[in-house]
C-alpha positions in Angstrom: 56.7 26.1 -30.1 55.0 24.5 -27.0 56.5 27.0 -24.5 57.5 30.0 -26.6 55.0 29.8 -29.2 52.5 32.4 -28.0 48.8 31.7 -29.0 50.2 29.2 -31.4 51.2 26.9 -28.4 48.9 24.3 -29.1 50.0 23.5 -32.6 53.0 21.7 -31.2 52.2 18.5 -29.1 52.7 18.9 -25.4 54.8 15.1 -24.8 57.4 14.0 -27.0 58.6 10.7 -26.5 62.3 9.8 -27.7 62.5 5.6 -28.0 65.4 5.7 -30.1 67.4 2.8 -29.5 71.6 3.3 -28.1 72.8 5.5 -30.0 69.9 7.3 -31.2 70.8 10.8 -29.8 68.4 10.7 -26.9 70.7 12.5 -24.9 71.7 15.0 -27.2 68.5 16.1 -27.6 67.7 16.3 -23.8 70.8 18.4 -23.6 70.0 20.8 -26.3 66.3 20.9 -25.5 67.5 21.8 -22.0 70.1 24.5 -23.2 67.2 25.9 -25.8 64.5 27.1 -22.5 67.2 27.3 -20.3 69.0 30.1 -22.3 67.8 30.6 -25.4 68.8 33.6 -27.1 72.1 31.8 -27.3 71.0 28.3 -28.8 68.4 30.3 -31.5 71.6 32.8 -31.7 73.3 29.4 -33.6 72.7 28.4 -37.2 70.7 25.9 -35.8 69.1 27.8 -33.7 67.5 30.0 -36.5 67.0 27.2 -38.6 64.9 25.9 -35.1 63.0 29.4 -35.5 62.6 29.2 -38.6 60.6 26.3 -38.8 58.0 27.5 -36.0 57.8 30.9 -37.5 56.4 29.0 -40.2 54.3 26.2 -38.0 52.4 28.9 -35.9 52.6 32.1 -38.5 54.5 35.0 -36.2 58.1 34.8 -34.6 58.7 32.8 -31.2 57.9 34.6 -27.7 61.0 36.8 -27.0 63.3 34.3 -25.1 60.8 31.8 -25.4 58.8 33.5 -22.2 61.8 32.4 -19.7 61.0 29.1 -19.4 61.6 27.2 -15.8 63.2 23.7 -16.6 62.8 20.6 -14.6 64.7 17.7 -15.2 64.2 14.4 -13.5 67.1 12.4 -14.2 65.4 8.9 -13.3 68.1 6.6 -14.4 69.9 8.4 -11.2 67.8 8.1 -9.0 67.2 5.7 -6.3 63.3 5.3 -5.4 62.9 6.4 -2.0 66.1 7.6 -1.5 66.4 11.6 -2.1 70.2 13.1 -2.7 70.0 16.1 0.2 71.8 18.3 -2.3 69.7 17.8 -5.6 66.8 17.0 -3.4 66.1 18.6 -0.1 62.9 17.0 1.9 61.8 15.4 -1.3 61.1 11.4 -1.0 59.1 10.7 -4.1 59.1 11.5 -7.6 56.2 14.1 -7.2 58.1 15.7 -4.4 61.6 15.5 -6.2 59.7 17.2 -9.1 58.1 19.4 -7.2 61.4 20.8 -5.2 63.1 21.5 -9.0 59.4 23.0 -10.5 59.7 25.4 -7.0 63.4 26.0 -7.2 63.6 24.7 -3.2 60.8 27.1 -2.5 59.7 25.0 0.7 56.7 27.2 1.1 55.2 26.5 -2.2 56.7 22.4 -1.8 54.3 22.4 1.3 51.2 23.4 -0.2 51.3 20.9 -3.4 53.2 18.4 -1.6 50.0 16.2 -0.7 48.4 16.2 -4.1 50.6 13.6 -5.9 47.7 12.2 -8.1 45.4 15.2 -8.2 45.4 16.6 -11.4 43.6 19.8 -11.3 45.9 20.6 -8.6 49.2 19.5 -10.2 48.0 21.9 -12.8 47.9 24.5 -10.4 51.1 23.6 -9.5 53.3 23.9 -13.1 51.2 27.0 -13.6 52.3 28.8 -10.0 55.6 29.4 -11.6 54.1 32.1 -13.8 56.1 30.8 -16.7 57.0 28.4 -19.3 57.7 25.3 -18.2 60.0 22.4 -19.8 59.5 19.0 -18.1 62.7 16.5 -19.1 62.2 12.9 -17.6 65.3 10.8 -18.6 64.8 7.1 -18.5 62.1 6.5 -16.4 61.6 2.9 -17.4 64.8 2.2 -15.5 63.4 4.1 -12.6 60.3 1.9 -12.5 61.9 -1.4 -13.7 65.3 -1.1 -11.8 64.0 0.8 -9.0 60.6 0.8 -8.0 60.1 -2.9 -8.7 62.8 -3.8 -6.5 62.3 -1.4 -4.0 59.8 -3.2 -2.3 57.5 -0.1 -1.4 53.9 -0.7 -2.2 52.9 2.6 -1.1 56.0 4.7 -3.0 55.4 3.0 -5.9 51.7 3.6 -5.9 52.7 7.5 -5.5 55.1 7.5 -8.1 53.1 5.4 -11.1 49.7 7.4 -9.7 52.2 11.2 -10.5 53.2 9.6 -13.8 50.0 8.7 -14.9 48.5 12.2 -13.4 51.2 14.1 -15.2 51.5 13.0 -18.7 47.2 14.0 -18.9 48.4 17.5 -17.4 51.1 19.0 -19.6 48.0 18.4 -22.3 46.2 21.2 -20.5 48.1 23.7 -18.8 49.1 26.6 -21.6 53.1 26.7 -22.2 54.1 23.5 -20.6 56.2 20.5 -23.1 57.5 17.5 -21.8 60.6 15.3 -23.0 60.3 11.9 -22.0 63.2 9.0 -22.8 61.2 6.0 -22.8 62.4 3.0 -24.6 60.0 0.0 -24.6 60.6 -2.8 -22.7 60.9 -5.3 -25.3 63.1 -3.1 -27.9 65.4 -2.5 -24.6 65.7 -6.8 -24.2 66.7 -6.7 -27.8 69.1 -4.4 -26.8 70.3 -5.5 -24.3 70.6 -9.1 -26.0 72.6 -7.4 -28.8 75.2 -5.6 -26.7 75.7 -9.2 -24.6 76.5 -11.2 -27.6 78.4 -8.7 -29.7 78.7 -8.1 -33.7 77.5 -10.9 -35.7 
């Protein structure tokens, strides 16, 4: 509903947060929410898929956008990723978050990388960023507590991670305010993944 909803966009929330525990389907639903804007006449093709339909025909009272829009995915896969360390490949020039971000919301476009490249923590301008593309966009951020707990915490980078946790921060308030624009985040808290943890460590009762 959030990107292919039309006028009724803002009856769906713009961040979902999945905190399901192992298990949970956190994945699955990354996958399928990826698979839904990234081609969706065949997921709403699907029983499912109508059932999907369906259900926001009757949240925002007309029919989904016709291909919901084509909506542009990014997805920041932060449980591989190594803070400070870009993959040339998946990444190009891009160091931080923002600019890893950045290069998948631009497709590699180094032109338009350039011009938003400096404004990490601005909001108005990150804004102008997501809405550049001229369509829908679906944000998918996969585990980014490991990314900050694992990875910025032990990379030692006062100045990265003040980039990165200033982006998040700037982000999650944007995606409330640009028009077409959901974000997935996986985001288990930090004491439900001790328990976890504790629990796979020690086994069945």
């Amino acid at each position: 509903m959030r990107i292919g909803g039309g006028d009724g966009y803002l009856k769906a929330r713009a961040v979902t947060r999945l905190a399901q525990g192992m298990g949970g389907g956190k994945s699955h639903a990354c996958i399928g929410a990826y698979h839904l804007a990234a081609n969706p006449a065949a997921l709403l093709g699907t029983e499912l898929g109508q059932k999907v339909a369906e259900r926001a025909q009757a949240t925002i009272g007309h029919p989904l956008t016709d291909g919901l829009g084509r909506p542009h995915v990014v997805v920041l896969p932060c449980d591989n990723m190594t803070p400070g360390a870009g993959v040339q490949e998946l990444d190009g020039p891009a160091v931080t978050l923002y600019e890893r971000f950045l290069w998948r919301l631009f497709s590699k476009d180094y032109t338009l990388y350039e011009r938003y490249r400096p404004f990490w923590s601005d909001k108005h301008k990150i804004a102008e960023a997501i809405s550049a593309v001229n369509r829908p966009v679906l944000i998918i951020v996969d585990e980014v507590l490991d990314y900050i707990g694992n990875g910025l915490d032990g990379a030692n980078k006062t100045d990265l991670a003040a980039q990165d946790m200033a982006f998040l921060r700037a982000v999650l308030d944007v995606v409330n305010d640009v028009p077409h624009v959901a974000m997935l985040v996986v985001m288990i808290a930090p004491r439900r993944r001790q328990d976890l943890a504790v629990r796979r460590c020690s086994g069945p009762p």
